[in-house]
C-alpha positions in Angstrom: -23.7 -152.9 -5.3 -25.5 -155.6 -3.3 -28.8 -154.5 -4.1 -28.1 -154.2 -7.7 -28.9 -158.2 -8.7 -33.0 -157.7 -7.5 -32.8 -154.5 -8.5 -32.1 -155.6 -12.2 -34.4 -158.0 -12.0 -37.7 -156.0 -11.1 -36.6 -153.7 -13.5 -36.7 -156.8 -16.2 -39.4 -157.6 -15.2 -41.9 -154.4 -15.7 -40.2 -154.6 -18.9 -41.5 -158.0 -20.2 -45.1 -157.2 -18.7 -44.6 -153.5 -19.3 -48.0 -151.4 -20.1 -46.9 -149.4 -23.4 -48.9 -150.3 -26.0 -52.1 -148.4 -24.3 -55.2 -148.8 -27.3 -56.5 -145.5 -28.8 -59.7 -145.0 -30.6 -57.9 -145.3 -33.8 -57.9 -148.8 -33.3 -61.4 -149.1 -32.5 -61.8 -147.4 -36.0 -59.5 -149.7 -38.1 -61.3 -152.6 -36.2 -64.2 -151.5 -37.5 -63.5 -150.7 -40.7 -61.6 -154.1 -41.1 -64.6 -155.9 -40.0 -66.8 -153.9 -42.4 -64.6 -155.5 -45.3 -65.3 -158.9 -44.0 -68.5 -158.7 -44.0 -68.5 -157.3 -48.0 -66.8 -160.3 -48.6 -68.7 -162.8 -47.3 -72.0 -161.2 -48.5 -70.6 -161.2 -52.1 -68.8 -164.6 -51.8 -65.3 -162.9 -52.5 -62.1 -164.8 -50.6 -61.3 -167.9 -49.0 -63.8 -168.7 -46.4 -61.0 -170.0 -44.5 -58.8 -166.9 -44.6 -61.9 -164.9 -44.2 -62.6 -166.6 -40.9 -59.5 -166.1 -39.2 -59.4 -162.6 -40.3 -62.4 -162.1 -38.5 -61.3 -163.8 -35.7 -59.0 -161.9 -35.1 -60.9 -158.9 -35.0 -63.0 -160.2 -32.4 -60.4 -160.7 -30.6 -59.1 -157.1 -30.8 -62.5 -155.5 -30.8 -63.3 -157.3 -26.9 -59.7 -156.5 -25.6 -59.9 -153.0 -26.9 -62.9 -152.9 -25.1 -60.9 -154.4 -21.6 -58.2 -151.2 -22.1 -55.5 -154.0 -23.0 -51.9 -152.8 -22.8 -50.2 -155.3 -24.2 -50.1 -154.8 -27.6 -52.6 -157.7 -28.7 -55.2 -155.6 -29.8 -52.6 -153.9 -32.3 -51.1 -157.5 -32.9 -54.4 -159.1 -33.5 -55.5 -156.1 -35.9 -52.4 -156.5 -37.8 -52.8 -160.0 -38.9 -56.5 -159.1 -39.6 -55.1 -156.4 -42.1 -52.4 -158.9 -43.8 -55.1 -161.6 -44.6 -57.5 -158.8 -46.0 -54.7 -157.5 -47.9 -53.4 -160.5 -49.6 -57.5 -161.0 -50.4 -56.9 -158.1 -51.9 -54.5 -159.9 -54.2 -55.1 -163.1 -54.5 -59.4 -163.4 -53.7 -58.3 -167.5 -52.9 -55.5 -166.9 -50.8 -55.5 -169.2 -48.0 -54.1 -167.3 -44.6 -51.0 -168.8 -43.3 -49.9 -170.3 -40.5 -51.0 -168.7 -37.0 -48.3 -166.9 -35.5 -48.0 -166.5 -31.3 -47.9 -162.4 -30.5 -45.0 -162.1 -27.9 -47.9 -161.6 -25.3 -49.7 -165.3 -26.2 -48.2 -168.1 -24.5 -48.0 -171.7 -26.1 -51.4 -173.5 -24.9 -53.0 -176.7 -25.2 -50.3 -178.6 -27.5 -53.2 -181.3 -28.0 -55.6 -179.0 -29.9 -52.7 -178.0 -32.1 -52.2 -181.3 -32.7 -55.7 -181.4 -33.9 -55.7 -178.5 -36.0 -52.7 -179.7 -37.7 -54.7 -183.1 -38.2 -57.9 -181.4 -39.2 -56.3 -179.6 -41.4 -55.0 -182.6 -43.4 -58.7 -183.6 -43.8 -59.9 -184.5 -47.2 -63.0 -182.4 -46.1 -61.2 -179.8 -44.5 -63.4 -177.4 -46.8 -66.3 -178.7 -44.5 -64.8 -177.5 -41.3 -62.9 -174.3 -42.2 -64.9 -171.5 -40.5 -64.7 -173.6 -37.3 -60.7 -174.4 -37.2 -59.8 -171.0 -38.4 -62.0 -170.0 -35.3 -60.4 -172.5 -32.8 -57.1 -171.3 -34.1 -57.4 -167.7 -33.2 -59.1 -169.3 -29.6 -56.0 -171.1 -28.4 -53.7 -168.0 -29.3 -56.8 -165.9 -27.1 -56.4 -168.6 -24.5 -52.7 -168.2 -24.6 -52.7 -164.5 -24.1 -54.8 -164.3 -21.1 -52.8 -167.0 -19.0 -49.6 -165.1 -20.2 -51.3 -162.0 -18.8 -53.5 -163.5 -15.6 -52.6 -167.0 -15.7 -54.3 -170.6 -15.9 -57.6 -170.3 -13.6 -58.8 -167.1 -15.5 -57.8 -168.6 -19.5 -59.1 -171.5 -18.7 -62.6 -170.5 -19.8 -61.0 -169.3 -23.2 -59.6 -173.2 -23.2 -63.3 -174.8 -23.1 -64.7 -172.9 -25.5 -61.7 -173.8 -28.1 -62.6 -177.4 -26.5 -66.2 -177.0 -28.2 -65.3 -175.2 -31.4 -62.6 -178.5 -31.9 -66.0 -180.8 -31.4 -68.0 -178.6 -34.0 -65.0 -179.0 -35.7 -64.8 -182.6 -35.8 -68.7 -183.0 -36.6 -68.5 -181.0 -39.7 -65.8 -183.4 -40.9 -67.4 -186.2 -39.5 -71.1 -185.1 -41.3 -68.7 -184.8 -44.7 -67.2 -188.0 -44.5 -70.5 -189.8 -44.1 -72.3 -187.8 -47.1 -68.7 -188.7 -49.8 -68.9 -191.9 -47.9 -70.0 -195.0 -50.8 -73.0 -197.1 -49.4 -72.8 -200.7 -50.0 -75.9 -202.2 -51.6 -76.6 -204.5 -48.6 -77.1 -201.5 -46.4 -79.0 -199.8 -48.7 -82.0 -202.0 -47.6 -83.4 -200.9 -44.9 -82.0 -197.4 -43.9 -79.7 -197.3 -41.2 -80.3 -195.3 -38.1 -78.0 -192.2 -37.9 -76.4 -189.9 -34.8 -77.1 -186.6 -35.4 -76.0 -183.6 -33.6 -78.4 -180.4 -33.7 -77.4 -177.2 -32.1 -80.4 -175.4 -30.3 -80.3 -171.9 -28.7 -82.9 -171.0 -25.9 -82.9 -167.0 -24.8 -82.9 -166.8 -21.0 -84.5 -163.6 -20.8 -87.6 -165.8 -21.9 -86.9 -167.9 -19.4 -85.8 -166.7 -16.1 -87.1 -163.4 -14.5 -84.2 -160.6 -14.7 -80.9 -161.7 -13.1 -82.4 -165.2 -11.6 -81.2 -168.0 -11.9 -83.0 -170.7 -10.1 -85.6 -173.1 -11.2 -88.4 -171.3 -9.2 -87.6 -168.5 -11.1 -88.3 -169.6 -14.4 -91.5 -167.5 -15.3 -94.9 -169.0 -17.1 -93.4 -168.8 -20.4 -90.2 -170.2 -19.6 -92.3 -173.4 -18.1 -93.8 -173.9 -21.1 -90.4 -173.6 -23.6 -89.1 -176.6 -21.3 -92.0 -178.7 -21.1 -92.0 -178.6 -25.1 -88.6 -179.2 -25.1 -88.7 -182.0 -22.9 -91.5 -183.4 -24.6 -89.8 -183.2 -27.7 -86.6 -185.0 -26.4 -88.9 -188.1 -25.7 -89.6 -188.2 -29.0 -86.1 -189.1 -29.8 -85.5 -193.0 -30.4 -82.0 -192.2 -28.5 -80.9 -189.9 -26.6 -76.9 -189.8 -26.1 -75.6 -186.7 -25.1 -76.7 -183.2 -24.0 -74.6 -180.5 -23.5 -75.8 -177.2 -21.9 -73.5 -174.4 -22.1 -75.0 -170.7 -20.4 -73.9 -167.1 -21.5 -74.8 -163.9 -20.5 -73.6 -160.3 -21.4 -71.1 -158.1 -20.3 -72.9 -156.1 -18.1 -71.6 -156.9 -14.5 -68.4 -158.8 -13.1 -66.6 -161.4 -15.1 -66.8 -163.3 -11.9 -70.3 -162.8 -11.6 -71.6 -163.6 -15.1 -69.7 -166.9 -15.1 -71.8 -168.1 -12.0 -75.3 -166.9 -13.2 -74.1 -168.7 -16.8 -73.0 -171.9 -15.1 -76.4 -172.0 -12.7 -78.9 -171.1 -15.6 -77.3 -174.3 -17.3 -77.6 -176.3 -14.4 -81.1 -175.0 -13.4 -82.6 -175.5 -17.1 -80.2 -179.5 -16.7 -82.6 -179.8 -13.2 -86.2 -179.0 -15.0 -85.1 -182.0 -17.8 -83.9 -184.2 -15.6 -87.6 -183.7 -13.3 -89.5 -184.1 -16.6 -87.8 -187.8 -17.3 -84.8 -187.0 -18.9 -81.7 -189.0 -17.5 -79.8 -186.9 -15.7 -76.2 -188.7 -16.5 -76.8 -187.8 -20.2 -76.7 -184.2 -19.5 -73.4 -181.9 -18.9 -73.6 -178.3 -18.0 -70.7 -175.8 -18.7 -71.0 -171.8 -17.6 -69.4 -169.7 -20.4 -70.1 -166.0 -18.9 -69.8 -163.1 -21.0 -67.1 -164.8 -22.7 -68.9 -165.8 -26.2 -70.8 -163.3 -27.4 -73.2 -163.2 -30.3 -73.6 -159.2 -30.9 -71.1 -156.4 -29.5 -73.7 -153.3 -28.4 -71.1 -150.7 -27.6 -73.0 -147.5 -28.2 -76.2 -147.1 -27.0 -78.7 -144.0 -26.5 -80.1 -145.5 -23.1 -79.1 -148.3 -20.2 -82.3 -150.1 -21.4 -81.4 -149.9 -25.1 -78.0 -151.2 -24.3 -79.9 -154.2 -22.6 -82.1 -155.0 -25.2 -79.3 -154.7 -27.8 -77.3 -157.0 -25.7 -80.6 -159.7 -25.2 -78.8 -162.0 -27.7 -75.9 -162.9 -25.7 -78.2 -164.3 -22.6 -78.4 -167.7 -23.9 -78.7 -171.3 -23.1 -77.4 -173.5 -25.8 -78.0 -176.6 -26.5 -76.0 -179.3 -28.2 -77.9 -182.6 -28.3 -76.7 -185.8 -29.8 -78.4 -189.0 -30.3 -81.0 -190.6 -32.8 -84.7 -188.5 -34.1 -87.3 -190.6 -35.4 
């Protein structure tokens, strides 16, 4: 009886992380046929954008960790709460989705970007920002479920990216504010200078020869994408911020793509910063295969695969400042 106490407690253990919700292609089909109804919606303007959102959300979630062969039961959880927004749509076409509940295999993350959703969406102009805090929502709950399943050092990637869809967050509301906000006639005269933030996308397979990542592998064409860029950035009256965040595709290691993503950011941050822009204005963030645009999952040929997948190798760019 000595050995029962650790005994019991392994036993507890493979229960609470137990394997027995294994994903069958059932799932992949009511994923898909979920996300189908989304996308009817939002081409005829049916349904709460908001609740629309999260229900798609959702989905992304489920379709990429049907894809991993998750056990846990989040791809079935996630699906679920896809299906009870689209339902209530069904209903009610302004329904707005409810709260966001934690599956049993999402832990609590982040408590400050709740506290910002919550805030957010308090906002007069919360309209203005939906999309992008029904996104960030579903993104912490993500975040939560891979540090209750692997831990900190491998959600922490999932953290930054709800990080950056909180700042597109706040810029939506911010841009809102300012366009409601009254202007007194003694600004009217002259105009006053304005930050702006404009997102810019750049396709690394026009810029760096096949899995490179360095600046003397940028090819002819590349060169010249960057030379108008930086060209372009000169023309700014002020430069604030830029923020380069890398992506690739799925194809390869996790471990892997989060390196090439980080050093294409960092390499593209190094040809700026040799063409005259300040180097302390420019932060670089890898996001891997984590983000992507397009989901290729069936494809006739390796090379059509690649092509289909030529979206997610991206550099993005988020600059701040003041145009002309």
């Amino acid at each position: 009886m000595k050995n029962a106490l650790p005994i019991l407690m392994l036993i507890l253990t493979a229960v609470a992380h137990a394997d027995n919700r294994p994903v069958a292609p059932t799932d992949l089909a009511t994923i898909e046929r979920l996300q189908r109804t989304v996308q009817q919606r939002e081409f005829a303007h049916t349904g709460n954008t908001y609740a629309l959102a999260k229900a798609l959300a959702w989905l992304d979630m489920a379709l990429d960790e049907y894809h991993d062969q998750d056990r846990s039961g989040i791809v079935q959880d996630a699906t679920a709460e896809a299906a009870a927004i689209l339902h209530q749509l069904e209903i009610r076409p302004e329904f707005d989705a409810p709260a966001t509940p934690h599956p049993a295999s999402s832990e609590p993350v982040r408590a400050d970007l709740w506290e910002q959703v919550a805030a957010m969406k308090q906002h007069a102009d919360f309209a203005c920002a939906s999309k992008n805090i029904a996104e960030l929502e579903v993104q912490l709950i993500w975040t939560g479920h891979e540090k209750w399943e692997s831990g900190w050092s491998h959600a922490e990637p999932y953290a930054r990216i709800a990080e950056n869809l909180a700042a597109e967050a706040r810029q939506a509301l911010d841009a809102c504010a300012a366009k409601h906000a009254p202007v007194p006639l003694a600004e009217a005269h002259p105009p006053v200078e304005r930050i702006v933030v404009e997102k810019r996308t750049l396709a690394t397979d026009a810029l760096f020869a096949f899995n490179r990542d360095g600046v003397e592998y940028l090819v002819m064409g590349g060169r010249k994408k960057l030379d108008a860029l930086a060209v372009e950035l000169k023309t700014w009256n002020a430069l604030e911020h830029i923020n380069l965040v890398g992506h690739t595709d799925h194809l390869g290691s996790g471990r892997y793509n989060q390196k090439l993503s980080q050093h294409r950011a960092e390499a593209i941050k190094r040809y700026l910063v040799s063409h005259g822009i300040r180097a302390e204005l420019i932060d670089t963030t890898g996001q891997g295969e984590a983000q992507p645009i397009v989901q290729c999952r069936v494809q006739r040929s390796p090379r059509a695969l690649i092509e289909c997948l030529q979206p997610n190798r991206r550099v993005e760019l988020l600059i701040q400042g003041i145009r002309q």
